[in-house]
N, C-alpha and C positions, 0 to 999 in steps of 0.2 A: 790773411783771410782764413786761413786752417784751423788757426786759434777759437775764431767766429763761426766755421765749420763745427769743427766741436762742442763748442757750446752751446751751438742749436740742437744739435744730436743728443747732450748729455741734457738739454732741456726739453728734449723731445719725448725721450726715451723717460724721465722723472714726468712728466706728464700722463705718460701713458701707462707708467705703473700706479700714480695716483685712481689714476679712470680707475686701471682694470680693478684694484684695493676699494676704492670705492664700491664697484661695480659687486664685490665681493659679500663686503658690508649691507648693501641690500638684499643682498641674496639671503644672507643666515638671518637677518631681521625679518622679513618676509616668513621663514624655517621657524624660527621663534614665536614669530605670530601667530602663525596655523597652530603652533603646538598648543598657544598660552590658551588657543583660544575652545581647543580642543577641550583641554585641563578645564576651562571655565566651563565651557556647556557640560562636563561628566559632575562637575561640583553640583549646577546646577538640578541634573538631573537627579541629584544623590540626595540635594536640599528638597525635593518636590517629593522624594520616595520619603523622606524622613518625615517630611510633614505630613503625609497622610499616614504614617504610620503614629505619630503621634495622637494625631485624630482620633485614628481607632481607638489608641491607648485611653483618648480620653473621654470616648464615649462609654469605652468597659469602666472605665472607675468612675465615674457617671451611675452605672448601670447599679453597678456595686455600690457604690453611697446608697443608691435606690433602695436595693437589696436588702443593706444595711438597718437601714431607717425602718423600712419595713418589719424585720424578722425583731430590732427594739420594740417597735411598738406589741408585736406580738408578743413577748413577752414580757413586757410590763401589763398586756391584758391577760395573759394568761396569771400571772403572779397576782394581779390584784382581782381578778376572779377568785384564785384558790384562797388568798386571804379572808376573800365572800365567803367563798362555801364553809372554811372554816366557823367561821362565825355562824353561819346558817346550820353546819351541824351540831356545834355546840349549842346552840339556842335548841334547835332536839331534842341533843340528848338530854339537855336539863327537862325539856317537858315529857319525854319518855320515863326520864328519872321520876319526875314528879307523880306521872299516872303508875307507873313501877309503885311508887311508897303508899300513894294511893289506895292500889287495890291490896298491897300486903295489907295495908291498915284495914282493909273492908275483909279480906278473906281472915283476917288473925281475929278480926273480932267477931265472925258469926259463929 
């Protein structure tokens, strides 16, 4: 009976270190969880700041394309205006020139 004594004990006792080991393992899983989950909702919140920071980003180069397009177009109207005026001054000065040869021809001859 002592033999059987003990071996209830030494199965008693292997029992009860499984529990408390067990009892263990949920505790630090539990510890792990809080953390992971900590870890996830600061990603979270890091993903939600990034995204709106992208936004902005992308309504300035937005803005900027805007900008862009714009100040092109002003100066392909400003360049093909002065190509005008060119043109318009020279058409001028040729008829300037012309009334110029003009009156020498009428003053040299009276």
């Amino acid at each position: 009976m002592s033999i059987q004594n003990i071996m209830n004990v030494c199965f008693a006792i292997c029992i009860t270190l499984l529990i408390y080991q067990n009892t263990q393992l949920k505790d630090e899983i539990e510890t792990v969880k809080g953390f992971s989950q900590l870890d996830v909702d600061k990603s979270w919140d890091r993903m939600d700041e990034l995204e709106l920071r992208i936004d902005f980003h992308k309504d300035t180069l937005d803005l900027q394309k805007q900008n862009i397009a714009e100040i092109r177009d002003l100066v392909y109207e400003v360049s093909s205006n002065r190509f005008d005026n060119d043109v318009i001054l020279e058409k001028r000065i040729d008829k300037i020139s012309e009334w110029i040869s003009a009156n020498q021809d009428y003053l040299f001859n009276k």
